[in-house]
LUMLUMDREN-2810 file (N, C-alpha, C; in Angstrom, 1 decimal):
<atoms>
<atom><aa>X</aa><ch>A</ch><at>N</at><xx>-7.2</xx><yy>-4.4</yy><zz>32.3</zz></atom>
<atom><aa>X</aa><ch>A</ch><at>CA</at><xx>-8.3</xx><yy>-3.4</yy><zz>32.1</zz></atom>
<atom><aa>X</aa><ch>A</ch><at>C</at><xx>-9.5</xx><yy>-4.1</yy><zz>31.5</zz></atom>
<atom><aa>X</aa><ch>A</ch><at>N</at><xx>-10.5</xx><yy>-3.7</yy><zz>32.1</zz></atom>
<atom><aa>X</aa><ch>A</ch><at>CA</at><xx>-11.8</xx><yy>-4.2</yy><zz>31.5</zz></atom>
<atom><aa>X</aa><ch>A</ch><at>C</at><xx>-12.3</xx><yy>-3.5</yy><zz>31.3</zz></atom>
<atom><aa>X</aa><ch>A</ch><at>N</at><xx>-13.3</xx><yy>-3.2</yy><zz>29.7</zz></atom>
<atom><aa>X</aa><ch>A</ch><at>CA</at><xx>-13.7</xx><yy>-2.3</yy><zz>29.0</zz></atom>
<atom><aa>X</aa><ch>A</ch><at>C</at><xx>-15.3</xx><yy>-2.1</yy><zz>28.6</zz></atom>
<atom><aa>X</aa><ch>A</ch><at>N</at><xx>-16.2</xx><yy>-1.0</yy><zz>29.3</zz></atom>
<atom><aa>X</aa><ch>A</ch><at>CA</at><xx>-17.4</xx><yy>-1.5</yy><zz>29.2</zz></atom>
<atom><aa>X</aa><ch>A</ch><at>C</at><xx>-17.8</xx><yy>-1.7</yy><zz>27.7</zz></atom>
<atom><aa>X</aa><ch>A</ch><at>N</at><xx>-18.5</xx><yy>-2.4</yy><zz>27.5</zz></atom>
<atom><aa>X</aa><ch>A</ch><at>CA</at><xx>-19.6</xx><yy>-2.8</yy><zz>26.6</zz></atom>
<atom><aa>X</aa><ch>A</ch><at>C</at><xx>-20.7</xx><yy>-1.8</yy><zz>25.8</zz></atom>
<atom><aa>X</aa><ch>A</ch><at>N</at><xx>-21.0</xx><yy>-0.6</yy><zz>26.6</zz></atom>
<atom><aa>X</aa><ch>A</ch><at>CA</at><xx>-21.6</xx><yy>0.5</yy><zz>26.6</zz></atom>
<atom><aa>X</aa><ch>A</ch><at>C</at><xx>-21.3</xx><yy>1.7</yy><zz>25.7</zz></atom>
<atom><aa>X</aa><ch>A</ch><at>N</at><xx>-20.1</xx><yy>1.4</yy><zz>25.2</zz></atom>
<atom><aa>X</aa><ch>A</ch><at>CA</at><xx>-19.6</xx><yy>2.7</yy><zz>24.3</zz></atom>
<atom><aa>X</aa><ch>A</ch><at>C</at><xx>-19.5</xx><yy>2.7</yy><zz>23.3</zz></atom>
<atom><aa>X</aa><ch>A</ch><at>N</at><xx>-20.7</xx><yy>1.9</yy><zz>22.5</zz></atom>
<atom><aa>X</aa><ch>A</ch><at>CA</at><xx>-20.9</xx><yy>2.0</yy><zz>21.6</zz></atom>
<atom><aa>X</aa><ch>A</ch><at>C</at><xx>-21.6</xx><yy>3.2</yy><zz>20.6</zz></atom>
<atom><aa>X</aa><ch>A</ch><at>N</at><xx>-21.7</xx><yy>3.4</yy><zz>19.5</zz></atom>
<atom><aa>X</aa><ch>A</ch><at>CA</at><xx>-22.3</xx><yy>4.5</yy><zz>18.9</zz></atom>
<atom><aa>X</aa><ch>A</ch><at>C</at><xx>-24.0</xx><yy>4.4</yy><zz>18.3</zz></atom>
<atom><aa>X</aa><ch>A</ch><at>N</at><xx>-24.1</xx><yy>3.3</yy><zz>17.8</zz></atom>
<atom><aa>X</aa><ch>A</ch><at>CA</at><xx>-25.3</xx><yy>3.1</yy><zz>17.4</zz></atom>
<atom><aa>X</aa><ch>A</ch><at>C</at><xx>-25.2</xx><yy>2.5</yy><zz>15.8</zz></atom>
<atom><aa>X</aa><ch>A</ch><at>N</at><xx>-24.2</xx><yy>3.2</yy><zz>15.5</zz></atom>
<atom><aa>X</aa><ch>A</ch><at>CA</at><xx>-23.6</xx><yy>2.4</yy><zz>14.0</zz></atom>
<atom><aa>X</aa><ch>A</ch><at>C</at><xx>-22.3</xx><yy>1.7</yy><zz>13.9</zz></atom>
<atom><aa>X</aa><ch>A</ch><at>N</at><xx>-22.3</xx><yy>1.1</yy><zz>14.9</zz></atom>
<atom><aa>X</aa><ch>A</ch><at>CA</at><xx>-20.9</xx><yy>0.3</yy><zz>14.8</zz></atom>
<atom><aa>X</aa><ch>A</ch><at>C</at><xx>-19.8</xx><yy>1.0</yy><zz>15.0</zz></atom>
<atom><aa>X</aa><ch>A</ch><at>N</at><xx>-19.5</xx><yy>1.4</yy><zz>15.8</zz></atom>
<atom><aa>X</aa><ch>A</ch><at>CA</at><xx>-18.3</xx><yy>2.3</yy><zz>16.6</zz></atom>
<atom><aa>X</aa><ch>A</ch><at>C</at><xx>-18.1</xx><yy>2.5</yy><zz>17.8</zz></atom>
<atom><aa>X</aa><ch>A</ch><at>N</at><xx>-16.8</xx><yy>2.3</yy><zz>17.7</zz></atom>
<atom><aa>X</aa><ch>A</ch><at>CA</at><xx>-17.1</xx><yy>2.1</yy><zz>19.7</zz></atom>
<atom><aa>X</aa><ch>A</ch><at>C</at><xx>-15.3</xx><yy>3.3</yy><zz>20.1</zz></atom>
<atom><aa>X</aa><ch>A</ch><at>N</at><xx>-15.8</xx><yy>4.1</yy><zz>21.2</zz></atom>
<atom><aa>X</aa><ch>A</ch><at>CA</at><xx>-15.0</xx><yy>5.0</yy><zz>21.6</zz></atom>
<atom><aa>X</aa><ch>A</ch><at>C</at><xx>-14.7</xx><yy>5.2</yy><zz>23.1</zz></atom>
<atom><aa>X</aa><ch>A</ch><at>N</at><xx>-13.4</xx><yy>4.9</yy><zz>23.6</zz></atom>
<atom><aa>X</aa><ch>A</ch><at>CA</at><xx>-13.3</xx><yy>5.1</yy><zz>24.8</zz></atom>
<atom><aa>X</aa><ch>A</ch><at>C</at><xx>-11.9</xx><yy>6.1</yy><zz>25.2</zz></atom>
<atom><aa>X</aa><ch>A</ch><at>N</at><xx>-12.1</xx><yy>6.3</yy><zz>26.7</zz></atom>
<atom><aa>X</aa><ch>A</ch><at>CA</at><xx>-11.9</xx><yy>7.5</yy><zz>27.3</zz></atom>
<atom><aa>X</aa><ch>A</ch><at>C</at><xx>-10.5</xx><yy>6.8</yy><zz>28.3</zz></atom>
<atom><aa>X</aa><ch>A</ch><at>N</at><xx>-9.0</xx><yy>7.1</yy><zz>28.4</zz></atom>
<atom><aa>X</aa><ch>A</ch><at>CA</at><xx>-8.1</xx><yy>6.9</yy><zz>28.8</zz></atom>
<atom><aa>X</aa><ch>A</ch><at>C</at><xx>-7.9</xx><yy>8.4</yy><zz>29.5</zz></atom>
<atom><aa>X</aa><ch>A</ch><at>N</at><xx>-7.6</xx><yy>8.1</yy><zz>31.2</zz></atom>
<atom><aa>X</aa><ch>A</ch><at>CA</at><xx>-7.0</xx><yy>9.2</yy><zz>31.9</zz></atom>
<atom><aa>X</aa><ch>A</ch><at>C</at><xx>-6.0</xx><yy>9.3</yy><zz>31.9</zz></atom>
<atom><aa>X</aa><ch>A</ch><at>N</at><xx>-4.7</xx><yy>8.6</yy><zz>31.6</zz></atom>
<atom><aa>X</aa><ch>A</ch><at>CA</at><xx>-3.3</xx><yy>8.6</yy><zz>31.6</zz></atom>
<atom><aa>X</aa><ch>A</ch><at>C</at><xx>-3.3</xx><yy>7.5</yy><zz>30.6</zz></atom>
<atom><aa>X</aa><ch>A</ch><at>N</at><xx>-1.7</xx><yy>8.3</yy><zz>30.0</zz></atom>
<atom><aa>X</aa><ch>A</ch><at>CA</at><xx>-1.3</xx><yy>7.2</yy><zz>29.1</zz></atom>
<atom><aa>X</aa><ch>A</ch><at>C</at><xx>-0.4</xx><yy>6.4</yy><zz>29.6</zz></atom>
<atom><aa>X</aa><ch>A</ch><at>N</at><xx>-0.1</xx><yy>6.0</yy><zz>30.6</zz></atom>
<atom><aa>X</aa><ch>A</ch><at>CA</at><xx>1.0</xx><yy>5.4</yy><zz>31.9</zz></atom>
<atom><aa>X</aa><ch>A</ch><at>C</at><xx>0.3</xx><yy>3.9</yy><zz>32.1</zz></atom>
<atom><aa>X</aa><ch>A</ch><at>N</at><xx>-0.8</xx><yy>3.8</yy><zz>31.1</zz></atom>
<atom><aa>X</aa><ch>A</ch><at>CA</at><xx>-1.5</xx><yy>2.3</yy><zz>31.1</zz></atom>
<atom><aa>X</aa><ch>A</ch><at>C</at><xx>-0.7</xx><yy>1.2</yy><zz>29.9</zz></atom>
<atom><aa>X</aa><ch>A</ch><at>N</at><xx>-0.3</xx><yy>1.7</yy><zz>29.4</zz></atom>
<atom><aa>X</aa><ch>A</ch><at>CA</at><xx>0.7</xx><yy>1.1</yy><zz>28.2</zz></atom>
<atom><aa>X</aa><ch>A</ch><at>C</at><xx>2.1</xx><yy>0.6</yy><zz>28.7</zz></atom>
<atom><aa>X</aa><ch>A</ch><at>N</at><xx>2.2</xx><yy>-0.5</yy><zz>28.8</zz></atom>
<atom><aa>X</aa><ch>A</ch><at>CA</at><xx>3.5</xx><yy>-1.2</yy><zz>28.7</zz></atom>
<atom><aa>X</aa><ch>A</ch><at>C</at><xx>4.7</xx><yy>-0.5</yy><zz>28.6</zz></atom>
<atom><aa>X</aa><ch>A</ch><at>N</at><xx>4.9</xx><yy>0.0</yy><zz>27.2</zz></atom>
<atom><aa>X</aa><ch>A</ch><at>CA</at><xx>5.8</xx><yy>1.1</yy><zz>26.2</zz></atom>
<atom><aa>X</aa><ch>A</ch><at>C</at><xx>5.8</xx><yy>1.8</yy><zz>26.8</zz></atom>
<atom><aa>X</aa><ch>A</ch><at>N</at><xx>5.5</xx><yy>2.5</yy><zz>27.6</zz></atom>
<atom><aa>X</aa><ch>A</ch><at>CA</at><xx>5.6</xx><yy>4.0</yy><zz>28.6</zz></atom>
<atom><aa>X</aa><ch>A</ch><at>C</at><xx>6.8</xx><yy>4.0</yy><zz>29.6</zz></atom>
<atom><aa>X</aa><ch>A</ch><at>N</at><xx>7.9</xx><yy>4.7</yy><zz>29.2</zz></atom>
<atom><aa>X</aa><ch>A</ch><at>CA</at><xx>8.4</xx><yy>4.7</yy><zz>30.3</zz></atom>
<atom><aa>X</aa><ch>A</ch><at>C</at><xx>8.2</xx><yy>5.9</yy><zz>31.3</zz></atom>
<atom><aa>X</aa><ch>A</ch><at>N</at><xx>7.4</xx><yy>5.4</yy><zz>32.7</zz></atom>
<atom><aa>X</aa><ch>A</ch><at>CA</at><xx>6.8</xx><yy>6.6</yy><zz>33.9</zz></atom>
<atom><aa>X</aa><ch>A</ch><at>C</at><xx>7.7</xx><yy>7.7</yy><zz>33.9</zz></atom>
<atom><aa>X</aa><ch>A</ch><at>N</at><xx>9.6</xx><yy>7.2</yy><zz>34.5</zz></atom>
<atom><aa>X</aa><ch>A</ch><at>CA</at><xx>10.3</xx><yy>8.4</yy><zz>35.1</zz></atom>
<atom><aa>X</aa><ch>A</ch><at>C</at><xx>10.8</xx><yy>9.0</yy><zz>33.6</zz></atom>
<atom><aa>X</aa><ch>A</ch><at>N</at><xx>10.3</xx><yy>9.1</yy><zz>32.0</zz></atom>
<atom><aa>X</aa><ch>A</ch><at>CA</at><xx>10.2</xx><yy>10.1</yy><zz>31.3</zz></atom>
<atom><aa>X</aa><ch>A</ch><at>C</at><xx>9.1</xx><yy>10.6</yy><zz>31.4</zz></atom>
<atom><aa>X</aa><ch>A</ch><at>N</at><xx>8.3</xx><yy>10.3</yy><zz>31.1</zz></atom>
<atom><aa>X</aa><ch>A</ch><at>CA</at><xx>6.8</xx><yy>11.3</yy><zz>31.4</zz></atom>
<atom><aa>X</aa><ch>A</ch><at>C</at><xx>7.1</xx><yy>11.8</yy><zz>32.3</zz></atom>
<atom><aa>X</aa><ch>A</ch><at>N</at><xx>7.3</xx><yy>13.5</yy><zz>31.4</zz></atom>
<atom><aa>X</aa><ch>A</ch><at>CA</at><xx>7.0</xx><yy>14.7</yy><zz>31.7</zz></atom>
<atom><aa>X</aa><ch>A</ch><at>C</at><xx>5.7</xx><yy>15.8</yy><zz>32.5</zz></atom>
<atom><aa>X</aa><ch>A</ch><at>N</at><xx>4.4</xx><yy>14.7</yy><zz>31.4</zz></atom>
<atom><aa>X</aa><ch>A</ch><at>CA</at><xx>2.9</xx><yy>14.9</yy><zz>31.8</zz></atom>
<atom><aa>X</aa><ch>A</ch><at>C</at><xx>2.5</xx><yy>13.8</yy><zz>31.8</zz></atom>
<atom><aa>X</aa><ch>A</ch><at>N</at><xx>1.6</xx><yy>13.9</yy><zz>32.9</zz></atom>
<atom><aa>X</aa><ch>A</ch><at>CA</at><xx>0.4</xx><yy>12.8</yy><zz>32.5</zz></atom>
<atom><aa>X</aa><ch>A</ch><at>C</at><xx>-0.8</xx><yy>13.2</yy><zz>31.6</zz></atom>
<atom><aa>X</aa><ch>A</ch><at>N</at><xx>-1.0</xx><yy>12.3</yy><zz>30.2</zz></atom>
<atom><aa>X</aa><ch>A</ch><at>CA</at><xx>-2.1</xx><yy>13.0</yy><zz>29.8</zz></atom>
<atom><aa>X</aa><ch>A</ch><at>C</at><xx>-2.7</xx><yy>11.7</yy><zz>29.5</zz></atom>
<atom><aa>X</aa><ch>A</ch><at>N</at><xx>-4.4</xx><yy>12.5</yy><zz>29.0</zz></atom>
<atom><aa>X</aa><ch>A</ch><at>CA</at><xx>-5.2</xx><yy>11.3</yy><zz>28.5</zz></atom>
<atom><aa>X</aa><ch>A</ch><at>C</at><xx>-5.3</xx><yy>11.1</yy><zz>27.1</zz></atom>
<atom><aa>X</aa><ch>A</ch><at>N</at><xx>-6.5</xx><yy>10.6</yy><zz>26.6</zz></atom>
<atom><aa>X</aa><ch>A</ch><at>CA</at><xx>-6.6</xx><yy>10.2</yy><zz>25.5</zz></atom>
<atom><aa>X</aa><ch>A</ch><at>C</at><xx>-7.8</xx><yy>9.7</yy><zz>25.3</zz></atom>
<atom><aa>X</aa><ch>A</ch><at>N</at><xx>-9.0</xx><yy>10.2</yy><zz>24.2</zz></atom>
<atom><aa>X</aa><ch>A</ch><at>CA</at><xx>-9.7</xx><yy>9.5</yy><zz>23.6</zz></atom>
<atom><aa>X</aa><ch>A</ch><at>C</at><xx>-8.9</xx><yy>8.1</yy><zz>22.1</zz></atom>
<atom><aa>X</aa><ch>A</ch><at>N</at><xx>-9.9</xx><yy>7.3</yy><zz>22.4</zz></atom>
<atom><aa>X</aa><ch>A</ch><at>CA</at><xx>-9.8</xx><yy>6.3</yy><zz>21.0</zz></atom>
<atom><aa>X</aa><ch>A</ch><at>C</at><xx>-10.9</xx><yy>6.3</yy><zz>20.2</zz></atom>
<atom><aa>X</aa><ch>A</ch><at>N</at><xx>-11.0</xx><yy>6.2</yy><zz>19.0</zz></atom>
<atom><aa>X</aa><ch>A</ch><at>CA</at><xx>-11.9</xx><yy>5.6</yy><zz>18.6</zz></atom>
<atom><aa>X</aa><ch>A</ch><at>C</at><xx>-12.1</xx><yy>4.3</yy><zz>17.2</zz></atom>
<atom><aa>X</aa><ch>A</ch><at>N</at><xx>-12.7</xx><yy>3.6</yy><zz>17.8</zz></atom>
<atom><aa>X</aa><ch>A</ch><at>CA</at><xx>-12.4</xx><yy>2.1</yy><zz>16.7</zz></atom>
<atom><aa>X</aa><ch>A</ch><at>C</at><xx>-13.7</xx><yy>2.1</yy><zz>15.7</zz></atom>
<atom><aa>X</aa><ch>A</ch><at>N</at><xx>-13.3</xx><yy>2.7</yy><zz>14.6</zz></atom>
<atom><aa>X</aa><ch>A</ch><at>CA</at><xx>-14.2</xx><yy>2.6</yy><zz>13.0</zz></atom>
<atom><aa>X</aa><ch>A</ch><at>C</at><xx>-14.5</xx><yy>1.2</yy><zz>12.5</zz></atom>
<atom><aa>X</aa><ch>A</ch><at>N</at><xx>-15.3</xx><yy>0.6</yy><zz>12.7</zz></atom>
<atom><aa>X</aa><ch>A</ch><at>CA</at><xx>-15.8</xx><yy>-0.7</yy><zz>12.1</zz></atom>
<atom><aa>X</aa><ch>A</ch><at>C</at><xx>-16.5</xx><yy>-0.4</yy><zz>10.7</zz></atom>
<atom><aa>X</aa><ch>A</ch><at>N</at><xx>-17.2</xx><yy>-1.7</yy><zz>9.9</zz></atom>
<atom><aa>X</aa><ch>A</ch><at>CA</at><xx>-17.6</xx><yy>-1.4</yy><zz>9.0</zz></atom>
<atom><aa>X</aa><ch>A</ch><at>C</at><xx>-18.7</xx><yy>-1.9</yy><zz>9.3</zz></atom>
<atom><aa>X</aa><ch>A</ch><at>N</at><xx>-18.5</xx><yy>-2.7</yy><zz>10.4</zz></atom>
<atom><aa>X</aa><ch>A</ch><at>CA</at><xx>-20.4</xx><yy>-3.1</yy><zz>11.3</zz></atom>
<atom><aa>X</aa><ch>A</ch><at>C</at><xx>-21.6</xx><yy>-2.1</yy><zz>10.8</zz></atom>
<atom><aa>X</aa><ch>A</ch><at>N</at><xx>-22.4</xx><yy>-2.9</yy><zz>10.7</zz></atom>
<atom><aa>X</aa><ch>A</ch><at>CA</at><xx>-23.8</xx><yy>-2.3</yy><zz>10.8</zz></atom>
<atom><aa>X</aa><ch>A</ch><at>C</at><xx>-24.6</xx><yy>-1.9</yy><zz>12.2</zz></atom>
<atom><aa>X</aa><ch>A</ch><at>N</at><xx>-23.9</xx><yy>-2.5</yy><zz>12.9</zz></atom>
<atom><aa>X</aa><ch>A</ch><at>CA</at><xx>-25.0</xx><yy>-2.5</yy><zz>14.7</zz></atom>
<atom><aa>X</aa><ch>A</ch><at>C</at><xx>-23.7</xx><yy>-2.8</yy><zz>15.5</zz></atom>
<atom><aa>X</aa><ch>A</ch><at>N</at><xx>-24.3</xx><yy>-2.3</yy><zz>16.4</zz></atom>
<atom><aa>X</aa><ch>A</ch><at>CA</at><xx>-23.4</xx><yy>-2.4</yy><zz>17.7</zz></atom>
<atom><aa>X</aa><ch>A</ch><at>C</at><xx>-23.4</xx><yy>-3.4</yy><zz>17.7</zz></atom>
<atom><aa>X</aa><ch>A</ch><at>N</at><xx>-24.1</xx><yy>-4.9</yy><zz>18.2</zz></atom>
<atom><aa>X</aa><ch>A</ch><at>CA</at><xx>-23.8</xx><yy>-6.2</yy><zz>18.4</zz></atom>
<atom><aa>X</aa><ch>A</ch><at>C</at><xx>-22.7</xx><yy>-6.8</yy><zz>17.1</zz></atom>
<atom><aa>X</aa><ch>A</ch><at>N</at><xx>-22.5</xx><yy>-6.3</yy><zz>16.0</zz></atom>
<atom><aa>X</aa><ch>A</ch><at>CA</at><xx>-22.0</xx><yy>-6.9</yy><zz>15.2</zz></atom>
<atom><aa>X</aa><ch>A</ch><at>C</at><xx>-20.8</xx><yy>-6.3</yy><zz>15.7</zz></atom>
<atom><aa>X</aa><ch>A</ch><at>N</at><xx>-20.5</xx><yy>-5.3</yy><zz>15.6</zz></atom>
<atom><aa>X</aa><ch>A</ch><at>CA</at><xx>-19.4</xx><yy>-4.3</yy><zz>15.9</zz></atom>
<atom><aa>X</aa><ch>A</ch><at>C</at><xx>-18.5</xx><yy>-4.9</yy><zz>17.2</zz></atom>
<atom><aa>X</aa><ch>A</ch><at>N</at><xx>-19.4</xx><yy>-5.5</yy><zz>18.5</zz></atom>
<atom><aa>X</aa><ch>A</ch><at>CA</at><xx>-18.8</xx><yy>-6.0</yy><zz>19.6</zz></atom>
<atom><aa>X</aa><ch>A</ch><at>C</at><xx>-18.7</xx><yy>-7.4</yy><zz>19.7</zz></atom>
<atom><aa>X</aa><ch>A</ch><at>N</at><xx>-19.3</xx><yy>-8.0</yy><zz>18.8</zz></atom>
<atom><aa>X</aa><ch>A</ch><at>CA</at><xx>-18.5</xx><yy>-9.6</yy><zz>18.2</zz></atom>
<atom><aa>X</aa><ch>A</ch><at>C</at><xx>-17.4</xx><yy>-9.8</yy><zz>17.9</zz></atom>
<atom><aa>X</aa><ch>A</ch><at>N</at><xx>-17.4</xx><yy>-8.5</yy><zz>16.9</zz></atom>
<atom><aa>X</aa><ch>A</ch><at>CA</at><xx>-15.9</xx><yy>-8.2</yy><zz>16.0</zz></atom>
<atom><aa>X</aa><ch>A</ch><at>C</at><xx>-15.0</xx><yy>-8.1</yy><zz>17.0</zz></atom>
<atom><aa>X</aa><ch>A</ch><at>N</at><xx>-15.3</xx><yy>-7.1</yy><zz>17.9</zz></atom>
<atom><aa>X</aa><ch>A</ch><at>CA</at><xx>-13.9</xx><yy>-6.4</yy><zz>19.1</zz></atom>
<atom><aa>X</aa><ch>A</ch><at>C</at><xx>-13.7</xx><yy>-8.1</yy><zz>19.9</zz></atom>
<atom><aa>X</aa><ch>A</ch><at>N</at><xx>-14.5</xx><yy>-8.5</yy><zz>20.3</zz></atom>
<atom><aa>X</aa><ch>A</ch><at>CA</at><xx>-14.2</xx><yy>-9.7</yy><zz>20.9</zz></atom>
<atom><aa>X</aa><ch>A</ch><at>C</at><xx>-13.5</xx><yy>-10.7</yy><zz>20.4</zz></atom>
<atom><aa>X</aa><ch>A</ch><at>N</at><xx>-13.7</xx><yy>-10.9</yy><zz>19.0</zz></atom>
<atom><aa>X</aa><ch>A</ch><at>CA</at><xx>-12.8</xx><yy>-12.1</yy><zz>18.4</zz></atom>
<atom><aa>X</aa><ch>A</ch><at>C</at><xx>-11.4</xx><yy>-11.1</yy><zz>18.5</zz></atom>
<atom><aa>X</aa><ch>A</ch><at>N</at><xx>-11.4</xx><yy>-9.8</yy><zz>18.3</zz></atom>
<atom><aa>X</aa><ch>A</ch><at>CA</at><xx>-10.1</xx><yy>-9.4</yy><zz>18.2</zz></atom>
<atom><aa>X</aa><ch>A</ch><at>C</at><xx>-8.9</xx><yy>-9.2</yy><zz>19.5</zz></atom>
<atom><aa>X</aa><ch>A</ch><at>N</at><xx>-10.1</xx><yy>-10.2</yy><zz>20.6</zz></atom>
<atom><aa>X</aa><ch>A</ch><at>CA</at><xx>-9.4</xx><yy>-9.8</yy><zz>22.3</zz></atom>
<atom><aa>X</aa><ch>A</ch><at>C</at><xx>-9.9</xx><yy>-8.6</yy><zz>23.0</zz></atom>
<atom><aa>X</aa><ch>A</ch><at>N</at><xx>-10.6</xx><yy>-7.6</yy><zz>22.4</zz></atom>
<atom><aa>X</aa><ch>A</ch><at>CA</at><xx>-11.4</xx><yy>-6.7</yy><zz>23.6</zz></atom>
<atom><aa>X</aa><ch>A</ch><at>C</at><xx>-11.8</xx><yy>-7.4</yy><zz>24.9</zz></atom>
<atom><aa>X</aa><ch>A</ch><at>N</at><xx>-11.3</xx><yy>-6.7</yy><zz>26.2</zz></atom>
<atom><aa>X</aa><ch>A</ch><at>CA</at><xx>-12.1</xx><yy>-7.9</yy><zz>27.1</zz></atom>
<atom><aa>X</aa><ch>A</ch><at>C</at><xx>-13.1</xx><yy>-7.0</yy><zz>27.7</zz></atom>
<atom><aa>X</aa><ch>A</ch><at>N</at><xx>-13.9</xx><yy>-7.3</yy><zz>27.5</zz></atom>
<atom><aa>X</aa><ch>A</ch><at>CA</at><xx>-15.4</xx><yy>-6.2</yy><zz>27.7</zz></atom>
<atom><aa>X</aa><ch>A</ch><at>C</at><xx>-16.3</xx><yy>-6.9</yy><zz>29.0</zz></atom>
<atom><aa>X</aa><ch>A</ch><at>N</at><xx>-16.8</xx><yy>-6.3</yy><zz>29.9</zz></atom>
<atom><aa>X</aa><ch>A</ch><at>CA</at><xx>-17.6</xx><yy>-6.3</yy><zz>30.7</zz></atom>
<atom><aa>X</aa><ch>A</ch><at>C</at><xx>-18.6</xx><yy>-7.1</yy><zz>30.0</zz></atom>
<atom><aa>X</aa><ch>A</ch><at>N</at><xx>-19.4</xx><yy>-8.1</yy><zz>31.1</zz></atom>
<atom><aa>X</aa><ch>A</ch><at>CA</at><xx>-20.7</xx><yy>-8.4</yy><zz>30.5</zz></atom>
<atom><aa>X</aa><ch>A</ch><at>C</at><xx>-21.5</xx><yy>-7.9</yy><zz>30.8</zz></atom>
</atoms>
């Protein structure tokens, strides 16, 4: 999965939007009962989005360029 770069907040926060949770390893499909989604959201202590998306990168975000 590749994750835009774009979702950031403006103060160092970045939030993204999952349609199924059947993207996770850990899921076993034939139990799910529903498919559902899921917002995330990653609280940095960044000041700016660029700082914020340095941070996700050293931490393995693989982000769109």
């Amino acid at each position: 999965m590749i994750i835009s770069a774009n979702a950031f907040d403006g103060r160092g926060n970045f939030s993204i939007g999952l349609q199924e949770q059947i993207i996770f390893p850990e899921i076993d499909y034939d139990k799910v009962e529903k498919i559902k989604g899921m917002n995330i959201t990653i609280v940095t202590t960044a000041k700016t989005d660029e700082e914020a998306r340095s941070l996700l990168r050293l931490l393995g975000v693989p982000f769109k360029n």
